[in-house]
Residue frames relative to the residue before (quaternion, step in Angstrom):
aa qw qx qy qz dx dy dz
X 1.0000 0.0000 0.0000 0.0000 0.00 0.00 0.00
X 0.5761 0.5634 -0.3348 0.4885 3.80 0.99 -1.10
X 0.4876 0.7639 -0.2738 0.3220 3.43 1.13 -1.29
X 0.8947 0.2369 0.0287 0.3775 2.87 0.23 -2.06
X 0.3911 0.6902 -0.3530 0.4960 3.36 1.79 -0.25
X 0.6840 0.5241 -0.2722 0.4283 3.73 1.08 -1.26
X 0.6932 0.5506 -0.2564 0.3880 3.03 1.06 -1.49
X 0.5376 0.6300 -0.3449 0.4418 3.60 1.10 -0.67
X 0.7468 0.3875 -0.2599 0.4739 3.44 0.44 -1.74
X 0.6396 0.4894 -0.4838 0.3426 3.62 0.89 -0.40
X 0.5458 0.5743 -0.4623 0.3981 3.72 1.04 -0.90
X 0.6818 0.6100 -0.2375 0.3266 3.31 0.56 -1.87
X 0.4563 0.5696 -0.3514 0.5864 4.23 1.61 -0.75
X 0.7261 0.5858 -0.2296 0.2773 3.27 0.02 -1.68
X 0.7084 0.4974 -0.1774 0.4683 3.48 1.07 -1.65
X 0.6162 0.7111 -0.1769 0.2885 2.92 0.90 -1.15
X 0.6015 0.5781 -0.0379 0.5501 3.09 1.56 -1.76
X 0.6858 0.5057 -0.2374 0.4665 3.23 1.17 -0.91
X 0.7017 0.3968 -0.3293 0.4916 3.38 0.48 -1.00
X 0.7010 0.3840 -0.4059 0.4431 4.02 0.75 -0.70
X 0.6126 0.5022 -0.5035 0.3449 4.02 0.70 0.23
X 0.6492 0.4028 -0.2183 0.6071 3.71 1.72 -0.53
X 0.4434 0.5813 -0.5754 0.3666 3.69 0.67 0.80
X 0.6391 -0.4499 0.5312 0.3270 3.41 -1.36 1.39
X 0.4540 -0.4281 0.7774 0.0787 3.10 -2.24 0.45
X 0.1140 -0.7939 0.5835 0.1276 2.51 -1.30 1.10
X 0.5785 -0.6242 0.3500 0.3915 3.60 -0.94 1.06
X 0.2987 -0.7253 0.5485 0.2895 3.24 -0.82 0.34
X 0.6092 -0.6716 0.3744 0.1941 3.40 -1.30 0.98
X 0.7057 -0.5584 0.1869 0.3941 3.88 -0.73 1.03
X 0.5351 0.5243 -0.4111 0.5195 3.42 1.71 -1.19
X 0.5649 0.5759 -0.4249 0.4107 3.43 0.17 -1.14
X 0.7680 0.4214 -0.2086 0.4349 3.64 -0.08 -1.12
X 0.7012 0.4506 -0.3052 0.4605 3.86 0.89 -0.35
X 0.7371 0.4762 -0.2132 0.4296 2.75 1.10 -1.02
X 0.6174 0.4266 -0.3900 0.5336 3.72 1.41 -0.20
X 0.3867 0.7187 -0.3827 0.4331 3.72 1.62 -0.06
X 0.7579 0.4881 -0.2000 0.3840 3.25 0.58 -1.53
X 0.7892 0.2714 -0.3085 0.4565 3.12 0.82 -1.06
X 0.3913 0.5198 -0.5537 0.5198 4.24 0.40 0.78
X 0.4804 -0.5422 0.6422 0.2506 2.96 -1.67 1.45
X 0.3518 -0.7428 0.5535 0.1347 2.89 -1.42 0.47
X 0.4140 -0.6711 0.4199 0.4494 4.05 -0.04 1.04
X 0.8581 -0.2833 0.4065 0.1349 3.09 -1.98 0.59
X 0.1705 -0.8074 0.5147 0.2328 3.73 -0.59 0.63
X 0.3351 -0.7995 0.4203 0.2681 3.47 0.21 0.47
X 0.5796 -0.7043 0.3929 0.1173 3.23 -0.76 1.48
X 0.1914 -0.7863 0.5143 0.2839 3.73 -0.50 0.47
X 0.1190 -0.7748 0.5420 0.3029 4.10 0.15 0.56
X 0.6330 -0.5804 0.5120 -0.0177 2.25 -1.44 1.45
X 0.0234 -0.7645 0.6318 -0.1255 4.11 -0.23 1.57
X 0.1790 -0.7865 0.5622 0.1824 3.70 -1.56 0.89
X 0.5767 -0.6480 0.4286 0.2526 3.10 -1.14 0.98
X 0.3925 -0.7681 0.4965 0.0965 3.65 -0.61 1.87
X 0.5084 0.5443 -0.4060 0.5296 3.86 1.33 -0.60
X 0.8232 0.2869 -0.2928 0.3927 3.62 0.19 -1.40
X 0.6298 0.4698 -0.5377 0.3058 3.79 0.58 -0.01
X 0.5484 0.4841 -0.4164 0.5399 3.70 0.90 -1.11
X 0.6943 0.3751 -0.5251 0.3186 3.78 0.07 0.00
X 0.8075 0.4697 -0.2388 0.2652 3.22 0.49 -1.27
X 0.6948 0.5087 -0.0440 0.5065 3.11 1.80 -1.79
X 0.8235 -0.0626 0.0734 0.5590 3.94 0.96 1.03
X 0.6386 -0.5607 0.4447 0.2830 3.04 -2.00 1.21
X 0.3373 0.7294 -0.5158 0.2969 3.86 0.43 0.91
X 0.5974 0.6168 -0.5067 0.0764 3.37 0.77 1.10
X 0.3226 0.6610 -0.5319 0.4197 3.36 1.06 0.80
X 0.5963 0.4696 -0.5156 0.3977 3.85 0.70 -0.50
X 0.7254 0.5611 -0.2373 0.3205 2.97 0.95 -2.03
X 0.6671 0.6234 -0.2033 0.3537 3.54 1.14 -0.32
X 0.3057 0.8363 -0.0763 0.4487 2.77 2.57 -0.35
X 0.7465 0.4470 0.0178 0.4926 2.36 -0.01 -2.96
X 0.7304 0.4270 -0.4032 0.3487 3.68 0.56 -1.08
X 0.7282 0.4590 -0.3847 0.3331 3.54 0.87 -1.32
X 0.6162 0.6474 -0.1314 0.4289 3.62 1.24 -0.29
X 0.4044 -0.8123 0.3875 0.1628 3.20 1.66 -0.06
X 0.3607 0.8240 -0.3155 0.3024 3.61 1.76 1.02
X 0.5496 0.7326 -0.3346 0.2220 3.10 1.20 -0.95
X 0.4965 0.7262 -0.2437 0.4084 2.82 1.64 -1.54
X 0.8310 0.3936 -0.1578 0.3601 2.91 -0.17 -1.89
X 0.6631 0.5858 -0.3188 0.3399 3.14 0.82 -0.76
X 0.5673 0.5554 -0.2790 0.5403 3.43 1.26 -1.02
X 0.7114 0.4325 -0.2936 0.4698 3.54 0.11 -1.68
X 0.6433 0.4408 -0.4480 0.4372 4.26 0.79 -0.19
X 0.4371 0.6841 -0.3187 0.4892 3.81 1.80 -0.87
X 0.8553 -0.1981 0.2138 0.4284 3.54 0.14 -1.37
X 0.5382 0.2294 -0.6866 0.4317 3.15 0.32 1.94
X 0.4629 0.6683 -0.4162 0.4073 3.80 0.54 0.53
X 0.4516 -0.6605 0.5448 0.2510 3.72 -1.04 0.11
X 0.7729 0.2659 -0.2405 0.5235 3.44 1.32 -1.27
X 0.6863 -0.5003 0.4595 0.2601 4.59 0.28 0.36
X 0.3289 -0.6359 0.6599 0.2280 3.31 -1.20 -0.22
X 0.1486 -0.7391 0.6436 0.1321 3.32 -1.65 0.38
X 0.0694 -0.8341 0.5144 0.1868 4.11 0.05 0.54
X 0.0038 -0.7654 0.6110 0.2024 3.06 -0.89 -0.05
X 0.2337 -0.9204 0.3094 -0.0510 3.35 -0.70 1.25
X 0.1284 -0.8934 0.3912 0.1798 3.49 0.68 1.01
X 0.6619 -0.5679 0.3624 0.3287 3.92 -0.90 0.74
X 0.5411 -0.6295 0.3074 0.4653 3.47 -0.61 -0.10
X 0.3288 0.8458 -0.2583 0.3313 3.58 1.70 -0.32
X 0.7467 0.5868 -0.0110 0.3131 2.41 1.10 -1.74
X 0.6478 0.4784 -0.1684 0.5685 2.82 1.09 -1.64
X 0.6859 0.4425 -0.2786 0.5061 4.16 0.65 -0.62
X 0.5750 0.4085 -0.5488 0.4487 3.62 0.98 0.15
X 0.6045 0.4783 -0.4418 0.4589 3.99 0.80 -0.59
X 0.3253 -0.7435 0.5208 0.2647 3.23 -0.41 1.92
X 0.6975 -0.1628 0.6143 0.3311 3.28 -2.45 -0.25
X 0.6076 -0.2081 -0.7658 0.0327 1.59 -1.71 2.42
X 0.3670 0.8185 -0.4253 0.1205 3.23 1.83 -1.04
X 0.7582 0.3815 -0.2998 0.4355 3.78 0.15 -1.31
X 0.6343 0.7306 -0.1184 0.2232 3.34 0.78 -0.99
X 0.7477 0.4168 0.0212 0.5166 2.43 1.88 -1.36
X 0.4669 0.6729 -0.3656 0.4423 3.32 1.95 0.01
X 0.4632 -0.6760 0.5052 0.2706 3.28 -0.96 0.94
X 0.7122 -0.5284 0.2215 0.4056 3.96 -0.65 0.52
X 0.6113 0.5760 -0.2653 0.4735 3.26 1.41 -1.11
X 0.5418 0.6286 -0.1620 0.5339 3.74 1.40 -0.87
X 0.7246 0.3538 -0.2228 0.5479 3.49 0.66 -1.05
X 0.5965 0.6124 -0.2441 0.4577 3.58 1.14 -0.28
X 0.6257 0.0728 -0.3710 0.6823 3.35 1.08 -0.49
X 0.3715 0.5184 -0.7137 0.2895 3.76 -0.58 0.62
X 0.7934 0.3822 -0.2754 0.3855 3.36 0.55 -0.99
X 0.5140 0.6726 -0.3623 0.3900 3.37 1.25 -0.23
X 0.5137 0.7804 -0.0895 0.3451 2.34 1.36 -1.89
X 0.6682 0.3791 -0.1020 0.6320 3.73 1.27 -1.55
X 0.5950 0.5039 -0.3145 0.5414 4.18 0.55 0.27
X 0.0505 -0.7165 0.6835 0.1300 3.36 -1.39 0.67
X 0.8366 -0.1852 0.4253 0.2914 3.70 -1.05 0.25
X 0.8744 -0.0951 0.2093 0.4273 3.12 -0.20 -0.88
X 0.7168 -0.4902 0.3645 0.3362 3.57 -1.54 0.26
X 0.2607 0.7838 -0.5636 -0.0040 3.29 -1.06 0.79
X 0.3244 -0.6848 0.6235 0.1926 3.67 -1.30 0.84
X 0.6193 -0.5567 0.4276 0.3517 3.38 -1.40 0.55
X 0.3771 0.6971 -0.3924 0.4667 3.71 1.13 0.41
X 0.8691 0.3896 -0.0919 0.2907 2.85 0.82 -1.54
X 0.4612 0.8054 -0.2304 0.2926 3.25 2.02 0.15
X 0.5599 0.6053 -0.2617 0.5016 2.52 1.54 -0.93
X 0.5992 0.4587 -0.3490 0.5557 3.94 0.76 -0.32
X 0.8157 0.4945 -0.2317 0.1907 3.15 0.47 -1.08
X 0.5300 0.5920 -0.3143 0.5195 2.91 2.33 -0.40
X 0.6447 0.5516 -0.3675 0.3808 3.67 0.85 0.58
X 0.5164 0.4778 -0.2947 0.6467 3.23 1.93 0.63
X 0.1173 0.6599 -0.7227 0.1689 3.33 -0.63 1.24
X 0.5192 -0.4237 -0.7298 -0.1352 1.01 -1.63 1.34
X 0.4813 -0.6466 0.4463 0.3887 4.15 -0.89 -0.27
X 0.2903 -0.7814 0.5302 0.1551 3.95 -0.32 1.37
X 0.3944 -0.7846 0.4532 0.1534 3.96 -0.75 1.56
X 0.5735 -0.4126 0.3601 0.6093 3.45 -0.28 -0.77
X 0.6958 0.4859 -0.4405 0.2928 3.64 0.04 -0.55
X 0.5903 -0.6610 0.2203 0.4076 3.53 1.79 0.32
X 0.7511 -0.3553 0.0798 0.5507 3.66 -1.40 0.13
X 0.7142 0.4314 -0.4224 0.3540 4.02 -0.17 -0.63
X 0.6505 0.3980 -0.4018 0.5070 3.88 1.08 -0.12
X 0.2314 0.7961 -0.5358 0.1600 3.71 -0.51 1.05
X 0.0685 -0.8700 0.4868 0.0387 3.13 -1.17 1.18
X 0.6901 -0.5949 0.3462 0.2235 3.78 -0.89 0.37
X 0.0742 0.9594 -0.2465 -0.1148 3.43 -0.12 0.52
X 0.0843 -0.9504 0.2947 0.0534 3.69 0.34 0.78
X 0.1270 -0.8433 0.5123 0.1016 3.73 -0.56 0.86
X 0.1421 0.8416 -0.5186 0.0515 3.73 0.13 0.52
X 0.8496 -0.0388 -0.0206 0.5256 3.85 -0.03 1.15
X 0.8368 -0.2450 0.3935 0.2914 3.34 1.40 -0.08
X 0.5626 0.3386 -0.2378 0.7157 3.26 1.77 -1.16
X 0.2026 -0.7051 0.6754 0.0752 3.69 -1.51 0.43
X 0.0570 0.7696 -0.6343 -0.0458 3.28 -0.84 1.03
X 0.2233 -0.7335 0.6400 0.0501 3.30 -1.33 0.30
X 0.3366 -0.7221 0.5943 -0.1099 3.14 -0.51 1.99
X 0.0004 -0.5598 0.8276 -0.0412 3.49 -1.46 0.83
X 0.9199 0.0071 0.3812 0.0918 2.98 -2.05 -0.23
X 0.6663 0.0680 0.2879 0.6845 3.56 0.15 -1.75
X 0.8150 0.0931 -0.2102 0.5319 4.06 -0.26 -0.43
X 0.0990 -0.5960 0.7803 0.1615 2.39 -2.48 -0.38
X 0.0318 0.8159 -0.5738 0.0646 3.22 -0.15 1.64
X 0.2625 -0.7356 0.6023 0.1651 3.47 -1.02 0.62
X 0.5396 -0.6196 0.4463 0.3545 3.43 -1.48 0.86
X 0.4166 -0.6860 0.5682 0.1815 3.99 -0.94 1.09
X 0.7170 -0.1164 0.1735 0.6651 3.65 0.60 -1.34
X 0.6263 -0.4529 0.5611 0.2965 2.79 -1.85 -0.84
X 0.1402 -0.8321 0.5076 0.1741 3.80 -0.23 -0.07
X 0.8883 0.1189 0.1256 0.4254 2.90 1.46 -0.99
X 0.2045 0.9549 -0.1887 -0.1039 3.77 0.77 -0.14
X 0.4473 0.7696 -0.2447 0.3845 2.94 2.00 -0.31
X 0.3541 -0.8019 0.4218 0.2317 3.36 -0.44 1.21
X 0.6706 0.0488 -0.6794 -0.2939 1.61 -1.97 0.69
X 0.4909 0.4532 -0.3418 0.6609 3.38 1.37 1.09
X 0.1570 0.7839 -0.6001 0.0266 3.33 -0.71 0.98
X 0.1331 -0.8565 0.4981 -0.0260 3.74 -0.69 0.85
X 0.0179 -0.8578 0.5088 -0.0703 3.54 -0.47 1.41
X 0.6865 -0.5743 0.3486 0.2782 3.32 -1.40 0.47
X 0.2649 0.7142 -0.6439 -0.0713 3.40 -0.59 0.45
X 0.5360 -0.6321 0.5151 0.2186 3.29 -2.31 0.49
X 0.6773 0.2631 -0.4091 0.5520 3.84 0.60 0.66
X 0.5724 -0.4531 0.6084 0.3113 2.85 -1.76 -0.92
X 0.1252 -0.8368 0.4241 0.3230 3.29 -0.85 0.78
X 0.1982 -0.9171 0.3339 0.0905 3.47 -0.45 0.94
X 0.2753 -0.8028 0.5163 0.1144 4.06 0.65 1.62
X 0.4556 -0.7246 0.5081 0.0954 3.10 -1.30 1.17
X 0.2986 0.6767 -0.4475 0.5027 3.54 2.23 0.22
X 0.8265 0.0281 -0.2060 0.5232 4.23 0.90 -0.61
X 0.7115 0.3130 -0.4157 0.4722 3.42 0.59 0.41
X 0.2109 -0.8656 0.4442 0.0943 3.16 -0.32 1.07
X 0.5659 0.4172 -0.1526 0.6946 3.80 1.74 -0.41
X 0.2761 -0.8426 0.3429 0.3102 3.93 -0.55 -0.01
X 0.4317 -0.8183 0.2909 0.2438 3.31 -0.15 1.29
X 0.7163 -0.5579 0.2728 0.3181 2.92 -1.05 0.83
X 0.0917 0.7531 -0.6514 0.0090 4.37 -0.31 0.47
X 0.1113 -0.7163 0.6738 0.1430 3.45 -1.27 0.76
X 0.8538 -0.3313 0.0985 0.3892 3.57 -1.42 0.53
X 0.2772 -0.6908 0.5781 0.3344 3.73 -0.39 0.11
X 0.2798 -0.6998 0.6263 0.1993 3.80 -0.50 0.60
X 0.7865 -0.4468 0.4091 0.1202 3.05 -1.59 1.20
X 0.6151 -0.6358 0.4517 0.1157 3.44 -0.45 0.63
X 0.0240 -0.8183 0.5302 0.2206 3.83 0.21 0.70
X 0.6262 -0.7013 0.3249 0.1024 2.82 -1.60 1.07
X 0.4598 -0.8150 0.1925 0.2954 3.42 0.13 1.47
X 0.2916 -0.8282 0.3636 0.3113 3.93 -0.27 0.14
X 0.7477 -0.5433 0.1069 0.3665 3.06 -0.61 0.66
X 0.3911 0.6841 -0.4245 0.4458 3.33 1.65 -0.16
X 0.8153 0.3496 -0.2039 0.4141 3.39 0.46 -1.82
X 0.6747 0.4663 -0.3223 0.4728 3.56 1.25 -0.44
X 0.2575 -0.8721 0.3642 0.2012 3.24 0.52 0.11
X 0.1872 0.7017 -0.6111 0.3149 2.99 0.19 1.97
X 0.5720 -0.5858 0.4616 0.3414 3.12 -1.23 0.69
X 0.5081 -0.6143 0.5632 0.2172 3.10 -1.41 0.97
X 0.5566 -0.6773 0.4474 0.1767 3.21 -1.41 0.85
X 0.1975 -0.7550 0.5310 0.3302 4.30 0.12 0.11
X 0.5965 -0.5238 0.4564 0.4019 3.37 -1.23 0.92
X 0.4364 -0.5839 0.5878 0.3509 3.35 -2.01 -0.35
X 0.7979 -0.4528 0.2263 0.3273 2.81 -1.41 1.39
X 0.2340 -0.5469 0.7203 0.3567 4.24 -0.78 -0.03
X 0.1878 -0.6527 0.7301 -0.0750 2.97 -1.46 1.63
X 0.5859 -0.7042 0.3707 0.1534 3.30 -0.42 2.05
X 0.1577 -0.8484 0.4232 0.2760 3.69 -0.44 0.30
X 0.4915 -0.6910 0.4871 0.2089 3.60 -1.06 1.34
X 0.0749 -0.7298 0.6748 0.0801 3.43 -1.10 0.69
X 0.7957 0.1958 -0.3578 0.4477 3.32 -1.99 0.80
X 0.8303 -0.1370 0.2722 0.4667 3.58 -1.85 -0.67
X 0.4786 -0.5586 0.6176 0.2784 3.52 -0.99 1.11
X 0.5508 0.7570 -0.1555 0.3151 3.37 0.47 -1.31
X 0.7481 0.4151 -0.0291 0.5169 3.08 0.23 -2.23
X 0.5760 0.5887 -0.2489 0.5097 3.79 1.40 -1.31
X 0.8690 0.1760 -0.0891 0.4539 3.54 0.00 -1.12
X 0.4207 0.4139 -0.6719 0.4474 3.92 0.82 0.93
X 0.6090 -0.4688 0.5953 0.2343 2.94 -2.26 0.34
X 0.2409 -0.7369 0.5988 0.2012 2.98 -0.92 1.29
X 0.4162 -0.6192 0.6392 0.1862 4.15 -1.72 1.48
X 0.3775 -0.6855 0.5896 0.1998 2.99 -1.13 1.56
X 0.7561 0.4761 -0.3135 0.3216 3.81 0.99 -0.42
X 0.4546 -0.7934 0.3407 0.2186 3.62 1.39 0.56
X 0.7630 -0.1927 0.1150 0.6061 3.38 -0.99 -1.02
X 0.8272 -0.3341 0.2051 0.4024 3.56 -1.96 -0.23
X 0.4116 0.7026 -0.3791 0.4395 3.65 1.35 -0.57
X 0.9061 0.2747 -0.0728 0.3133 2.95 0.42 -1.52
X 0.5616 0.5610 -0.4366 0.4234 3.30 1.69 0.20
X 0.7128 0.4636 -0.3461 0.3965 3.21 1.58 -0.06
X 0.4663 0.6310 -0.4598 0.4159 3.15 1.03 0.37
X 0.7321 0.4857 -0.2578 0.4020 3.43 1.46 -0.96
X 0.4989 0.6268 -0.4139 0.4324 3.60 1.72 -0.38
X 0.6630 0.4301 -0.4085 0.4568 3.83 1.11 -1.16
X 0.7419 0.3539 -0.3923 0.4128 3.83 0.29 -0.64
X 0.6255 0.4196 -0.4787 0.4511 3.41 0.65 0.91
X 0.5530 0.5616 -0.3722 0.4902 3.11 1.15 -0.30
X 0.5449 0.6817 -0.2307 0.4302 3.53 0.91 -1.16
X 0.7218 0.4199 -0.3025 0.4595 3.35 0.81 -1.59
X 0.6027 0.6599 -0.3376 0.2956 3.28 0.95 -1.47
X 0.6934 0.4601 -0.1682 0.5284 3.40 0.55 -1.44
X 0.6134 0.3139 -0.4772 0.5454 4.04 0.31 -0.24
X 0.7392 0.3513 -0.4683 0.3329 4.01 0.24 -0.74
X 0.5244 0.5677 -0.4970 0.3947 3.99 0.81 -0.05
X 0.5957 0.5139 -0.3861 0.4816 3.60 1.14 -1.30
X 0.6561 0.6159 -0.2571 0.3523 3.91 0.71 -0.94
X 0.7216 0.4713 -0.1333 0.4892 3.32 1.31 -1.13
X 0.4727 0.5218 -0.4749 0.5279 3.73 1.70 -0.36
């Protein structure tokens, strides 16, 4: 009997066990779910990075629209950007004024065939980022390979600060900056640079004129206020600036001694 009494409670364990390994879950409830929400980091918003637009600076930021007119017929912009920010090492431009380009007489540019005019502009680019810091290192590599690859190469010098850049046929030196933020930086130069990979004879360049001097509108200085209008004086300075006697001729200074006298005598009578 003790036997079977055992055996029972043992089935009766067994079942038991069973039914609680095949009991449903229970869902947990929405608080529940926020509140285990809240406390989990949450991943990272990913950052959009932040690229500038090479069309709108050469417009706004300088006489650069012969380059920019280039880059477009040539199908550069692109490339130029996509070396800016899908690369690791940037772009460097170098950008010659429009001056410039119009001192390199008729036919030379003109006559380049599209593929030609393409690596000119390359031709003006390096690879990779550089600040005006970094020239000064960089003039100790010669020669320095541009984008348009190994047969386009230019020269670089740093002497106090000023930076020039030497091709072939020019020497153009950096004017300003235009631009420096990496990972595309883009400065001013005052020639053209002109590789001896398509001119093979040197073409003809006439003086770059001088920059015109900006006015104070475009430089933003304060404007100056006119001078005052200084009324204009007529007759004898003299005659103008004596005082003019309210008591005139002798008549009338005696008329003014009695009415001082008068007063005098009424303020004594006033003061008894």
């Amino acid at each position: 009997m003790k036997c079977a009494v055992a055996l029972l409670a043992a089935v009766m364990s067994v079942s038991a066990l069973h039914a609680g390994a095949h009991r449903p879950l229970v869902k947990p409830s929405r608080a529940t779910t926020l509140q285990m929400t809240d406390t989990l980091p949450l991943p990272p918003t990913p950052q959009a990075k932040r690229t500038a637009n090479l069309t709108a600076i050469l417009t706004l930021d300088g006489p650069f629209r012969t380059f920019l007119g280039y880059l477009q017929q040539t199908n550069l912009v692109e490339v130029f950007q996509s070396q800016a920010y899908l690369t690791d090492q940037g772009i460097t431009i170098f950008v010659p004024v429009d001056r410039a380009f119009a001192a390199v007489k008729p036919p030379r540019l003109s006559d380049l065939s599209v593929q030609q005019l393409k690596n000119l502009m390359m031709y003006h680019s390096l690879p990779k980022h550089y600040e005006l810091a970094d020239f000064e290192r960089l003039s100790q590599t010669r020669p320095v390979t541009t984008l348009a690859g190994g047969l386009y190469t230019v020269n670089v010098t740093y002497d106090a600060g000023t930076v020039h850049v030497h091709s072939t046929w020019a020497d153009a030196k950096i004017v300003s900056s235009v631009s420096v933020d990496a990972p595309m930086a883009i400065y001013e130069l005052d020639r053209v640079l002109l590789p001896d990979t398509l001119f093979h004879t040197q073409p003809p360049v006439a003086d770059v004129p001088a920059a015109p001097a900006p006015s104070k509108e475009d430089s933003g200085e304060p404007l100056t206020e006119p001078d005052p209008v200084v009324a204009a004086q007529y007759g004898s300075p003299g005659v103008a600036d004596a005082p003019v006697s309210a008591c005139g001729d002798d008549d009338g200074r005696f008329a003014c001694y009695a009415a001082a006298a008068a007063v005098g005598a009424v303020m004594a009578l006033v003061a008894l």
